[in-house]
NUNU-656544 format. One line per field, with one value per residue (C-alpha): x, y, z. Coordinates in steps of 0.25 Angstrom, whole numbers, padded with zeros to 4 digits. Example, Ala and Ser with C-alpha at 12.3 -4.5 7.8 and 13.67 -1.06 7.14 Angstrom:
# residues 2
X	[0049 | 0055]
Y	[-0018 | -0004]
Z	[0031 | 0029]
END
This chain:
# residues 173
X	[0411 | 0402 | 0410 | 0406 | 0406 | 0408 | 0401 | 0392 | 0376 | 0369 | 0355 | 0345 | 0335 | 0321 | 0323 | 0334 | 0346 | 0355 | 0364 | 0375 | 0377 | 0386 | 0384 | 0391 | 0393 | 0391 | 0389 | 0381 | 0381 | 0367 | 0359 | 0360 | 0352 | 0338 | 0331 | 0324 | 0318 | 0307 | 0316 | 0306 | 0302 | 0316 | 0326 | 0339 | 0347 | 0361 | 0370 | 0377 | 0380 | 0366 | 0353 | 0350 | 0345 | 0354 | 0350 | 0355 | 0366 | 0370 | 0365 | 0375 | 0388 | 0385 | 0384 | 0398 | 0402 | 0397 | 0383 | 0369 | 0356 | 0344 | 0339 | 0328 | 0317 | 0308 | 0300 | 0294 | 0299 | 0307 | 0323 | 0329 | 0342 | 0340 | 0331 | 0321 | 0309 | 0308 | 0307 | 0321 | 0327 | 0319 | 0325 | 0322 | 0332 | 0339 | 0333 | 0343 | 0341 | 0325 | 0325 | 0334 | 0326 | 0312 | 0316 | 0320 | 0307 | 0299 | 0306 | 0305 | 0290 | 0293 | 0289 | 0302 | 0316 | 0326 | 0338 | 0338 | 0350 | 0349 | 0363 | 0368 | 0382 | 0382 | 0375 | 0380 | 0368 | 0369 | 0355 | 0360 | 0352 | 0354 | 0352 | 0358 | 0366 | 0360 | 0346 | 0341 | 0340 | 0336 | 0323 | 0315 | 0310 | 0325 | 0328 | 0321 | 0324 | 0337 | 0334 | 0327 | 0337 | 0348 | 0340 | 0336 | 0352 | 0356 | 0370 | 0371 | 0382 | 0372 | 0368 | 0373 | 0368 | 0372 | 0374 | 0373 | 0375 | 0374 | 0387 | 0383 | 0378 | 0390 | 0394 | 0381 | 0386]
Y	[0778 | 0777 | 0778 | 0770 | 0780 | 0780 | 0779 | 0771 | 0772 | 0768 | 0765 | 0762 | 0752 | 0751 | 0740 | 0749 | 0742 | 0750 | 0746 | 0754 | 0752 | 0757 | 0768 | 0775 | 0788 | 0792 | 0806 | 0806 | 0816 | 0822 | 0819 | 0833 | 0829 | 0827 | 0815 | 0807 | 0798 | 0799 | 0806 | 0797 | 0810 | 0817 | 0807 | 0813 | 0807 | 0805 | 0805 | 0791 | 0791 | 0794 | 0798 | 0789 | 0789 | 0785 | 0771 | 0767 | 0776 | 0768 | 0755 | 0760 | 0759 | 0747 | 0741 | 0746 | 0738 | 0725 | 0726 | 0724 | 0729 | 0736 | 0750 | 0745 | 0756 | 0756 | 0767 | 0758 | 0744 | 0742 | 0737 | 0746 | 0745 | 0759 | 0768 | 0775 | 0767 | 0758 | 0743 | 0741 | 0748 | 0738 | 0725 | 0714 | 0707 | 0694 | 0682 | 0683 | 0699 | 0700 | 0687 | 0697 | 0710 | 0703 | 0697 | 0709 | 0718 | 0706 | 0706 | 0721 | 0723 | 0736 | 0740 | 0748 | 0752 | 0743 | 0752 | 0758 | 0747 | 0734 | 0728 | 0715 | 0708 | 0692 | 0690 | 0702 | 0713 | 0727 | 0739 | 0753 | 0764 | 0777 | 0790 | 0803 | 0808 | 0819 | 0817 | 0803 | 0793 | 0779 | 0776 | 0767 | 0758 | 0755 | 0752 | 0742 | 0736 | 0736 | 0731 | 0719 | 0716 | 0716 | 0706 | 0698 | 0696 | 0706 | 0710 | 0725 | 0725 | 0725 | 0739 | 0753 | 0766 | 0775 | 0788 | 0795 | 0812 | 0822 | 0826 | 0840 | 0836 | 0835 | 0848 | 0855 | 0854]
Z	[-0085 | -0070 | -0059 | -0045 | -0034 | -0019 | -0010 | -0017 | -0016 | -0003 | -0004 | 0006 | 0002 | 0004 | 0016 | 0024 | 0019 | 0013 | 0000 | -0006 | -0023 | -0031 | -0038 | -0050 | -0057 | -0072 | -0080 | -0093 | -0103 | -0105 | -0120 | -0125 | -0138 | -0141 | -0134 | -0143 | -0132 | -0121 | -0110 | -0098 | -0092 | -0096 | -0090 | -0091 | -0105 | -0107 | -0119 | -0119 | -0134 | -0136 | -0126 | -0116 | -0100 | -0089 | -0088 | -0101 | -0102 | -0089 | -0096 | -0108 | -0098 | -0094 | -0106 | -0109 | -0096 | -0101 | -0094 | -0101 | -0095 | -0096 | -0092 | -0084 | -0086 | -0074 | -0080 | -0092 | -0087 | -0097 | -0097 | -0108 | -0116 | -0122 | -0125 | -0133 | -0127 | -0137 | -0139 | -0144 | -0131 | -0121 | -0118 | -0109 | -0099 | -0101 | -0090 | -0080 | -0079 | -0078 | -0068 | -0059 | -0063 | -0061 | -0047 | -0042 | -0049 | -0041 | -0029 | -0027 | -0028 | -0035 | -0049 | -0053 | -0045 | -0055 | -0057 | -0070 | -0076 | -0077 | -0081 | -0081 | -0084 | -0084 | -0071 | -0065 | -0064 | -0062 | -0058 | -0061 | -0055 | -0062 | -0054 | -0058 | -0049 | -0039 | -0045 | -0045 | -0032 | -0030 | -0027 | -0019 | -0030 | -0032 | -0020 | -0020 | -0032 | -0026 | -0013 | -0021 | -0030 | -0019 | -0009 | -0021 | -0023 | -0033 | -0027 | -0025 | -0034 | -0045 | -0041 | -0046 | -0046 | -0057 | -0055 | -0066 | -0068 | -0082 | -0086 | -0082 | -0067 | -0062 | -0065 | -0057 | -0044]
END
């Protein structure tokens, strides 16, 4: 189960103000098997009862908790429930969910920087940035999306970044 940490992360946004999210840790195991799926320039895959990227492994727990959502791949612009890239694993988003994800895409002037999970619960709604600890940090294009979404009144409760490790990292120092 992820664990929320402390200090939480501060970020500093592209207009000076600074925000602090929460943030939560998780290890995966690493796929040890063949791959039998474009690896999108070898993205690291995880065994969660099966192959799957971080982002739908993430998508995967909060599922469990009661959420729905989407991976929201940025990469092909497409919201995805699974993969293989096929048509079955692409989905589309209910009403109220695009009205929110099209405002803030329009508001922000910027092509990607969606956090990579898209969740939502009744009208509570959740963006998950993964970042694998010690190697991965948010970028500019996310802070803005952030930024956006918080002045166009998403509370900053509906963020969390999700720190994710291989089983194995944790163990090299």
């Amino acid at each position: 189960m992820p664990y929320l940490v402390w200090p939480p992360e501060e970020l500093n946004l592209l207009s000076g103000r600074s925000v602090v999210i929460a943030k939560c840790r998780y290890s995966f195991k690493p796929w040890v098997g063949p791959v039998p799926f474009d690896t999108y320039g070898r993205k690291v895959v995880l065994d969660v009862g099966g192959p799957v990227f971080a982002e739908l492994a993430i998508l995967r727990i909060l599922e469990k908790a009661g959420w729905d959502g989407v991976w929201v791949d940025s990469y092909r612009r497409k919201f995805r429930k699974c993969w293989p890239d096929s048509p079955l694993c692409c989905c589309e988003l209910p009403d109220p969910e695009q009205g929110l994800f099209n405002n803030i895409r329009q508001l922000s002037d910027w092509r990607g920087g969606c956090f990579d999970v898209f969740a939502w619960k009744r009208s509570d709604h959740l963006f998950v940035e993964a970042k694998r600890r010690g190697k991965d940090r948010i970028r500019n294009s996310q802070r803005k999306w952030l930024e956006t979404a918080l002045t166009s009144g998403v509370p900053l409760e509906s963020f969390l970044i999700f720190e994710w490790e291989l089983a194995n990292d944790s163990q090299d120092g």
